[in-house]
MDTraj code that builds the backbone (N, CA, C; nanometers):
import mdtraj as md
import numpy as np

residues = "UNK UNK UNK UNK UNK UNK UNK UNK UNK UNK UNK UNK UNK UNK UNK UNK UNK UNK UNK UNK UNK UNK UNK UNK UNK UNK UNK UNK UNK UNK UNK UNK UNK UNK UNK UNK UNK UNK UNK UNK UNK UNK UNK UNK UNK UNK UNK UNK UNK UNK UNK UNK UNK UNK UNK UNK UNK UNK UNK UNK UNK UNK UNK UNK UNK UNK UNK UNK UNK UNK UNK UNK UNK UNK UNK UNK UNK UNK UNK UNK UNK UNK UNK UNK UNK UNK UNK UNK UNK UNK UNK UNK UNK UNK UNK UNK UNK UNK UNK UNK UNK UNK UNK UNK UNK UNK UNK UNK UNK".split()
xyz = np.array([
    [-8.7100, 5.0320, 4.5801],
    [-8.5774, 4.9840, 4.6108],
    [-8.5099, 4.9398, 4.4808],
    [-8.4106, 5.0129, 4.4518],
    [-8.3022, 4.9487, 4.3821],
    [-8.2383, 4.8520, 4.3983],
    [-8.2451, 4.7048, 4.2858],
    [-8.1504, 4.5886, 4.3165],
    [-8.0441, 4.6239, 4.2259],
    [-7.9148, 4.5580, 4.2634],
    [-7.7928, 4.5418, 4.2023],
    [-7.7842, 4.4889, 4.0745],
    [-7.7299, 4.5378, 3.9713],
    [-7.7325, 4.4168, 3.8393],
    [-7.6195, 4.2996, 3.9048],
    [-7.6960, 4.1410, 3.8807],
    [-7.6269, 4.0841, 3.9629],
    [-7.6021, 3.9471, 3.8046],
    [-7.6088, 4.0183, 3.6955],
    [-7.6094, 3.9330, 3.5997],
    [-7.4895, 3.8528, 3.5860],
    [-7.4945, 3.7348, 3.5803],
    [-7.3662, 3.6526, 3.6184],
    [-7.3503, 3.5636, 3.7033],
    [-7.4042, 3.6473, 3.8040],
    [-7.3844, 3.5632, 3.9732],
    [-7.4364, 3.4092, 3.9928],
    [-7.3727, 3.3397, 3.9678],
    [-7.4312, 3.2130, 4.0224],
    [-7.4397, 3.1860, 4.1613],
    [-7.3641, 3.2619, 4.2240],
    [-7.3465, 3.1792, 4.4065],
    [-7.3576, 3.3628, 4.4415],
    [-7.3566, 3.3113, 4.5923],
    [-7.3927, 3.4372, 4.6642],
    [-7.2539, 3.4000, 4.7422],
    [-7.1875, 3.5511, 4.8499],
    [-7.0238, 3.5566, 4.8795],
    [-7.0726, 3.6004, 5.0521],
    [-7.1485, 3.5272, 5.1459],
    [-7.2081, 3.6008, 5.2930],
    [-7.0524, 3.6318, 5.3260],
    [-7.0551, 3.7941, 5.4002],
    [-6.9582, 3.8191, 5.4219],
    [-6.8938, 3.7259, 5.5359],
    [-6.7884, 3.7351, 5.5662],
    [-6.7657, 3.6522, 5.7468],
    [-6.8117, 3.5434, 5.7142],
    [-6.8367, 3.4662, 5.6158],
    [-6.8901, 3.3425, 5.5931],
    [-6.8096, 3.2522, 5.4996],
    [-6.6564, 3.1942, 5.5771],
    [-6.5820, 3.1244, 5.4671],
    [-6.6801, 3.0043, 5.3863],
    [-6.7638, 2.9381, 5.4395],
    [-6.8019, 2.8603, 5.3487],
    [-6.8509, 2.8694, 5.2510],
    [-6.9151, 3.0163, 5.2390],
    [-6.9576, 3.0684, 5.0828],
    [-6.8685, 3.0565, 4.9811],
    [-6.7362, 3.0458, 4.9952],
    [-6.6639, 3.0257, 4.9168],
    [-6.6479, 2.8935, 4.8693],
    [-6.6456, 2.8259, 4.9224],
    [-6.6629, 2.6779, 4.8769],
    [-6.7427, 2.6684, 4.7379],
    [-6.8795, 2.7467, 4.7326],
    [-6.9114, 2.6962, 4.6091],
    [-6.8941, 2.7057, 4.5049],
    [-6.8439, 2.8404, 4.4397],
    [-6.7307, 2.8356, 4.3578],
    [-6.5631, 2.7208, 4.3345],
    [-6.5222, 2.7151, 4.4203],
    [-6.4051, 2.6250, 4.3998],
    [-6.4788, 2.5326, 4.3341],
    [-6.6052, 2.4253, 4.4095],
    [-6.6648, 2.3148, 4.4048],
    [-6.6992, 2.3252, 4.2575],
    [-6.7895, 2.4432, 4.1911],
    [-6.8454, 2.4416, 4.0507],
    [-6.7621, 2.4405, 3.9460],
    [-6.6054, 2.5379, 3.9786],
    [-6.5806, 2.5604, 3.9007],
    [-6.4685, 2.4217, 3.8541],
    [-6.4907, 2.3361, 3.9749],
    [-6.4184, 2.2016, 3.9866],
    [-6.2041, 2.2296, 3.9874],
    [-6.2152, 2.3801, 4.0258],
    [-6.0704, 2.4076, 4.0931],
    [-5.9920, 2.3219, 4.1577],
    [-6.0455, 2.1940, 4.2576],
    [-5.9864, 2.1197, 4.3290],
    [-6.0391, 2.0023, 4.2730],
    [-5.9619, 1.8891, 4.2599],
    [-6.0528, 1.7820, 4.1652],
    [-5.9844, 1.7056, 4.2850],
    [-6.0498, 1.5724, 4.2402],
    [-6.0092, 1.4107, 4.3485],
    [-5.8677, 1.4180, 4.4509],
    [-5.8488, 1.4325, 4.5774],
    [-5.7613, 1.3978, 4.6774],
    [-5.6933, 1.5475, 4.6616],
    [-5.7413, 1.6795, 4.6630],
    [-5.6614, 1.7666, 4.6523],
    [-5.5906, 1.8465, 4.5108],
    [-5.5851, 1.7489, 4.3792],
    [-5.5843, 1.7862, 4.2937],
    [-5.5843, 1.8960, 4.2146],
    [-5.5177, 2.0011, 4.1588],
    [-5.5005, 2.1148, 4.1061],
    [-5.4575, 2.1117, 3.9637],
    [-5.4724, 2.2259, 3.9060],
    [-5.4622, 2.2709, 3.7665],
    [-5.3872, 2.3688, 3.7318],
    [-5.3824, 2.4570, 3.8801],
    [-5.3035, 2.5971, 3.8361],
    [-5.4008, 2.7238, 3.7816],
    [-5.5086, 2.6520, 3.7542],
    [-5.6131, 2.7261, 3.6299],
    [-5.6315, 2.8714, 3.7736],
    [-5.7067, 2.9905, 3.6980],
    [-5.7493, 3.1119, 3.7888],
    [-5.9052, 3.1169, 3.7183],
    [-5.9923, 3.1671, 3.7581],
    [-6.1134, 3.1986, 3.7276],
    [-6.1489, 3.3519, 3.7626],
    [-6.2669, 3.3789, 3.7015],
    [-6.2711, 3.5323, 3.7491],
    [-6.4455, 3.5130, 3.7160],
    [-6.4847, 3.5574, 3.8763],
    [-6.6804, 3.5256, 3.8654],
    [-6.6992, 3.6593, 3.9585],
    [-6.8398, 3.6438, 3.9086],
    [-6.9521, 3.7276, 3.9299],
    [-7.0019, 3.6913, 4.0726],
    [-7.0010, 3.7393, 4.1640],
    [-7.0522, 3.6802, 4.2662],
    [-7.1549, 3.7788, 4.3241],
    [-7.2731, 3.7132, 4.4456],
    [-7.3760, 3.8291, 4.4478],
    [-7.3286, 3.8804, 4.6408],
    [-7.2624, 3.9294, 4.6361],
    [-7.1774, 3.9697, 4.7550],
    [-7.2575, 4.0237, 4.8762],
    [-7.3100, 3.9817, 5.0089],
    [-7.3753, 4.0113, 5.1292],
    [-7.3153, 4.0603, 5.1944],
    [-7.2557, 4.1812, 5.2578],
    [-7.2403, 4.2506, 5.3662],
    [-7.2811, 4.2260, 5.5242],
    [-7.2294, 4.2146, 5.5794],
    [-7.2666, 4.1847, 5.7268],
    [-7.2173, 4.2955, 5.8435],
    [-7.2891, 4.3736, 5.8937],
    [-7.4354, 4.3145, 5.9370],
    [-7.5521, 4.3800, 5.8865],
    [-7.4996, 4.4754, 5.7643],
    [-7.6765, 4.5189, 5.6894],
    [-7.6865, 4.4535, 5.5877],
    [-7.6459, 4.3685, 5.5211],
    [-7.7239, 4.2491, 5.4307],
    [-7.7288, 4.3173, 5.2889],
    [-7.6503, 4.4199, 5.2400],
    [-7.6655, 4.4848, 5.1549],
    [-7.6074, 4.3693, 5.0545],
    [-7.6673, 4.3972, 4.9296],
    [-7.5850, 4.2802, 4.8294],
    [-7.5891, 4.3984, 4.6778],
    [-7.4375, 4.3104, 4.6539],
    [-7.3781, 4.4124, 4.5441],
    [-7.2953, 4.2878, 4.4532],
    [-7.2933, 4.3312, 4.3601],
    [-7.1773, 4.2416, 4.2551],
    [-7.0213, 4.2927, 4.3079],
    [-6.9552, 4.1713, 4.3176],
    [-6.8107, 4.1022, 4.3468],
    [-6.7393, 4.0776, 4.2419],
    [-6.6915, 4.0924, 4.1663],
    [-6.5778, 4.0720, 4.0974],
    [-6.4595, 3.9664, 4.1859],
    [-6.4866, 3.8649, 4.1762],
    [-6.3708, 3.8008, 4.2114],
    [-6.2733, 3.6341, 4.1642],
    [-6.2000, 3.6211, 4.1892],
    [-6.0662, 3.5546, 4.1260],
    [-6.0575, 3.4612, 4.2164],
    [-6.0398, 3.3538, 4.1579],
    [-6.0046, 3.2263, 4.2510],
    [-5.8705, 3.1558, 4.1839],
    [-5.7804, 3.1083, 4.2293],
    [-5.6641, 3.0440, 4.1973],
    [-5.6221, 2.9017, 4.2776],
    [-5.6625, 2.8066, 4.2627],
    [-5.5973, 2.6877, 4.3301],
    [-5.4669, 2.6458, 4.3010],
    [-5.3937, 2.6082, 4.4057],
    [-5.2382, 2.5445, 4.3563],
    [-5.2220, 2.4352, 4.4717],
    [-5.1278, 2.3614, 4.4771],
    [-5.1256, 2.2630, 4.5554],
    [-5.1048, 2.2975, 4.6955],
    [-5.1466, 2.2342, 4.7977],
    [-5.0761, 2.2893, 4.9425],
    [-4.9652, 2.2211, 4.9610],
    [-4.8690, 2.2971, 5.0155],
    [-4.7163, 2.2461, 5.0301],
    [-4.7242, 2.0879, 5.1269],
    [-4.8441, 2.1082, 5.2122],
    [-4.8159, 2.0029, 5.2987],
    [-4.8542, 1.8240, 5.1853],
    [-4.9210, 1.8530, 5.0612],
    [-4.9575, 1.7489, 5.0087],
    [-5.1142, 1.7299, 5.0088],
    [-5.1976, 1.7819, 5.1028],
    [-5.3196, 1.7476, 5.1282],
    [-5.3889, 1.8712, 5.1305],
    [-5.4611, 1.8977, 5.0062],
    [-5.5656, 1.9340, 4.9543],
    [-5.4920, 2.0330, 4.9021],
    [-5.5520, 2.1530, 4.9014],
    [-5.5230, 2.3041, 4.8104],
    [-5.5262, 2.4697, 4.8725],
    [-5.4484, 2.5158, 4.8022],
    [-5.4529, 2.6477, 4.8382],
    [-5.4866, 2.7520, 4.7417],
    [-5.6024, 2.8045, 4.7787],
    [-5.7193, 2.9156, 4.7026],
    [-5.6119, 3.0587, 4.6948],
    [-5.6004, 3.1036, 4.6171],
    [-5.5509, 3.1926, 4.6326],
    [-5.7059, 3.3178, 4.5668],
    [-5.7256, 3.3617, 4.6198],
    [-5.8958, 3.4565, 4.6616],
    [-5.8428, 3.6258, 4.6130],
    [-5.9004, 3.6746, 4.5336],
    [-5.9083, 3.8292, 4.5432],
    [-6.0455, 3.8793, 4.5083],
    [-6.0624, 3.9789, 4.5768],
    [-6.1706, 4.0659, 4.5178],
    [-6.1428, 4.2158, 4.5900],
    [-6.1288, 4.3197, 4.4199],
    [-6.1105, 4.4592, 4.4689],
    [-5.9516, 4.4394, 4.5155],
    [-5.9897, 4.5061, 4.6439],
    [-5.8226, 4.5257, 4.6323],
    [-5.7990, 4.4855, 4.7948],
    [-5.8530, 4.3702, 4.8129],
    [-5.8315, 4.2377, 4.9016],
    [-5.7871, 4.1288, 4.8338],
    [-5.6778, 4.0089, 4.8872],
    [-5.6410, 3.9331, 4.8595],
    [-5.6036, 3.8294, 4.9657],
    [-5.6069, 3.7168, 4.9553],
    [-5.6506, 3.6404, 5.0623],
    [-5.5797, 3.4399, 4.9830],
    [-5.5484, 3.3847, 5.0874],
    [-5.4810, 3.2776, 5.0553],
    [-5.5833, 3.1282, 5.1358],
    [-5.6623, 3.0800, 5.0962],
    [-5.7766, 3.0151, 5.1509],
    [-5.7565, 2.8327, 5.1463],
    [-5.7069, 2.8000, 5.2441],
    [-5.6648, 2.6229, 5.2711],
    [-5.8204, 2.5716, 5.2343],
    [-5.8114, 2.4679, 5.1604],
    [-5.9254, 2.3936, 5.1096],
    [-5.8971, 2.2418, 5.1669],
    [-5.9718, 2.1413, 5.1863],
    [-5.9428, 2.0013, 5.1957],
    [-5.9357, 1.9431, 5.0670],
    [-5.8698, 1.8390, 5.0653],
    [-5.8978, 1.7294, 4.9701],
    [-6.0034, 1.7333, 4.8683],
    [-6.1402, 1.7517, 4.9582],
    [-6.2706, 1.7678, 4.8357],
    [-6.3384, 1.9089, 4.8108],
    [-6.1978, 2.0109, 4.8296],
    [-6.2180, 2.1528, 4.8117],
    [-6.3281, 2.2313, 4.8924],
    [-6.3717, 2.1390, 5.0629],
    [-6.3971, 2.2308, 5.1091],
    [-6.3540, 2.3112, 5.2395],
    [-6.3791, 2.4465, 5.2396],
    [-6.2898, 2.5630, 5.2817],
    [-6.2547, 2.5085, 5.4310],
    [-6.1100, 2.4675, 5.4923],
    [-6.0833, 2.4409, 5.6032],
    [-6.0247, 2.5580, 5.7233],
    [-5.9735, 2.6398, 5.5802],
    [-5.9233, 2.7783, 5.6695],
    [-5.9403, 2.8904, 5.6182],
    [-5.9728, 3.0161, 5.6589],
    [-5.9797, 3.1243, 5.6161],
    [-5.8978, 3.2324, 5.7261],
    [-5.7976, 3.2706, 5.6745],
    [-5.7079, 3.3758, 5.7621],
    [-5.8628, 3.4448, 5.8120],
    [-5.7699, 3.4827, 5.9416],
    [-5.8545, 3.6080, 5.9856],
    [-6.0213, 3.5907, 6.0287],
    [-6.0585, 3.4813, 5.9441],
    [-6.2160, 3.4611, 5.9694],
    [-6.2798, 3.3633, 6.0377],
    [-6.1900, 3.2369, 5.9501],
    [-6.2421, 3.0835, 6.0498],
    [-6.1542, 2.9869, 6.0190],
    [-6.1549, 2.8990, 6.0768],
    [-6.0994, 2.7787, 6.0733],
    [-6.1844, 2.6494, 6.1113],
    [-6.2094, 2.5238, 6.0568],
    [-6.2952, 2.3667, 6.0914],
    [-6.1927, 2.3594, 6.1968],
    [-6.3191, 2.3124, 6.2367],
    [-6.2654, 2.2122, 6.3551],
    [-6.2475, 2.0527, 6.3422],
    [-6.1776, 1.9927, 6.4023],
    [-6.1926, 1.8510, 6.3620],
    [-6.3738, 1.8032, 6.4238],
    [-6.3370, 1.6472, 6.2988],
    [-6.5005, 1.6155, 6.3008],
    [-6.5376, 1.5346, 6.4646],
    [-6.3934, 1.5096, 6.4741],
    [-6.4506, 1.4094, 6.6385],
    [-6.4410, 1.5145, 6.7630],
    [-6.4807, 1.6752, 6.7368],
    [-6.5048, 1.7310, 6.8673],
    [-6.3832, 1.8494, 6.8237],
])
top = md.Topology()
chain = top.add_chain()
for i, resn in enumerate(residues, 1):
    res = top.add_residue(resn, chain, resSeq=i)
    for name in ("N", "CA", "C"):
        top.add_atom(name, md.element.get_by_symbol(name[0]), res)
traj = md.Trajectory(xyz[None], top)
């Protein structure tokens, strides 16, 4: 079996799995104290899982935080390839919404 050159990859990207994204924002410290932004973009190596055959391949992808209009927390702006994607973060940058995939629920139910 052939593995992927996955040189780079610090975090793994489970497909259908917004919270994988979280750990990038979190490392690359994109969202700092109460929502906080920089504007900054990043561009990582990620080790990318496929669902539902589990295949893993290198990701090329881009993260962009900017403020959320509402005041509270941030908005990811996400690409990889030639997908692009706009990802609501909380306050302590983690992933609250993902178009299309998921959304938290509140913590009391």
């Amino acid at each position: 079996m052939r593995l992927p050159d996955l040189t780079g990859a610090l975090d793994c990207d489970l497909g259908l799995c917004p919270l994988t994204n979280t750990m990038p924002i979190l490392r690359e410290g994109l969202v700092g104290p109460s929502g906080r932004t920089d504007g900054r973009s990043v561009k990582l190596t990620m080790a990318w899982v496929s669902v539902p055959d589990l295949c893993v391949s290198a990701s090329e992808q881009v993260y962009r935080a900017d403020a959320a209009p509402s005041g509270e927390g941030a908005l990811v702006g996400f690409s990889a390839g030639d997908f692009a994607t706009l990802i609501e973060v909380d306050a302590d940058g983690i992933v609250a919404s993902y178009p299309g995939i998921g959304r938290r629920i509140g913590l009391d139910g």
